[in-house]
C-alpha positions in Angstrom: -41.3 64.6 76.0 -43.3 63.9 79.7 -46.5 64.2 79.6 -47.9 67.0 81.9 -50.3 65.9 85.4 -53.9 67.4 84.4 -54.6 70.6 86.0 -56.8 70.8 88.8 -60.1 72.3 87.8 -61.0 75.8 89.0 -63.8 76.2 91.6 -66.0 77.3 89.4 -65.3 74.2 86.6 -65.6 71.8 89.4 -69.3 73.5 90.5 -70.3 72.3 86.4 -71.7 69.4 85.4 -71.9 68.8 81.6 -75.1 68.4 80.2 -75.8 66.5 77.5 -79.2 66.7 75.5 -80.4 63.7 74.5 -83.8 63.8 71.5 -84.9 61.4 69.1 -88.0 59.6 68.1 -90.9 59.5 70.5 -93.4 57.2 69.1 -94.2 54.1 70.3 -93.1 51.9 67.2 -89.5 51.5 68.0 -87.5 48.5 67.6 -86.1 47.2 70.8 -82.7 47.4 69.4 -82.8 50.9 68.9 -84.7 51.7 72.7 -81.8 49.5 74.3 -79.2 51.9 72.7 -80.7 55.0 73.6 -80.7 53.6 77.4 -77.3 52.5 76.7 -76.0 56.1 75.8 -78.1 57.2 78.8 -75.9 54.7 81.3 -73.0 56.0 80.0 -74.4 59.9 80.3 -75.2 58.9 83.8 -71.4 57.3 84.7 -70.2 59.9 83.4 -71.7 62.1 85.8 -73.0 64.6 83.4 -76.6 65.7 83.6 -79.5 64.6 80.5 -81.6 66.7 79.3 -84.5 65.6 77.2 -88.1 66.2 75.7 -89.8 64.7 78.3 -91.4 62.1 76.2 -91.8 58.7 75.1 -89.5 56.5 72.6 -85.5 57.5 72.9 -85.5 59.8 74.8 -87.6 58.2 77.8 -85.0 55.3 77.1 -81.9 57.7 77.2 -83.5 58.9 80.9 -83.6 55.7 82.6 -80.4 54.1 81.6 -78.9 57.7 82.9 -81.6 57.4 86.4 -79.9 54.4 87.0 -76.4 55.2 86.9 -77.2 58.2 89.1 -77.5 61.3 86.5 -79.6 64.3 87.3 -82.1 64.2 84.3 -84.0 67.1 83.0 -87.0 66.8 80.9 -88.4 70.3 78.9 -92.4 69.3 78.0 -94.8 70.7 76.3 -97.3 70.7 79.3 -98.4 73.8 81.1 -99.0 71.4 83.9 -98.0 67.9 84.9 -101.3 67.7 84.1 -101.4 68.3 80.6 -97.9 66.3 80.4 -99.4 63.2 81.4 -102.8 63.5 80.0 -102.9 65.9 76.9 -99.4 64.9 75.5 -99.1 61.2 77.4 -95.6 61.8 78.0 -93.9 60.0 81.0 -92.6 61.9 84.4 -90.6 58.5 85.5 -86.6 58.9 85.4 -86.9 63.1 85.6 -85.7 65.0 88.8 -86.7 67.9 87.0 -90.0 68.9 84.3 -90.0 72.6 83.6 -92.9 73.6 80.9 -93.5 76.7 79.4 -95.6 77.8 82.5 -92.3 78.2 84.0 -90.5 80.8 82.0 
């Protein structure tokens, strides 16, 4: 039996990008092994060309957001922050890597 050509995506499947939610561990006492996989799975997030979306925070899923920054993904980050302010400052999470920060404030 021939395998069939793919179809061509409809107008509105080709205006999606998948997104894919990356969350883990956000401390700081992390082995290296486990930071470089989670920027790893980020790269390939970001080749891809899906969109990350993530806590906004430190550990795996600051990892995941620059391995996906570099390949070129749009990344998302949800924080807890009413402001960047209080991102920053009150929860010392990082803003590097994200195109996008929404916080409650927002909704």
């Amino acid at each position: 039996m021939a395998s069939q050509p793919p179809r061509e995506p409809t107008a509105s499947q080709q205006a999606l990008d998948l997104t894919v939610g990356v969350m883990g561990v956000a401390g700081h006492d992390i082995p290296e092994s486990h930071l470089a996989k989670a920027e790893e799975l980020g790269e390939v997030i970001g080749e891809q060309g899906c969109v990350l979306v993530t806590g906004a925070c430190p550990g795996l899923p600051f990892a995941a957001a620059r391995g996906a920054k570099r390949k070129g993904a749009t990344v998302i980050g949800i924080s807890p922050g009413l402001s960047l302010y209080e991102h920053a400052y009150k929860y010392e999470s990082p803003n590097a890597y994200h195109d996008i920060l929404i916080s409650p404030a927002a909704v």
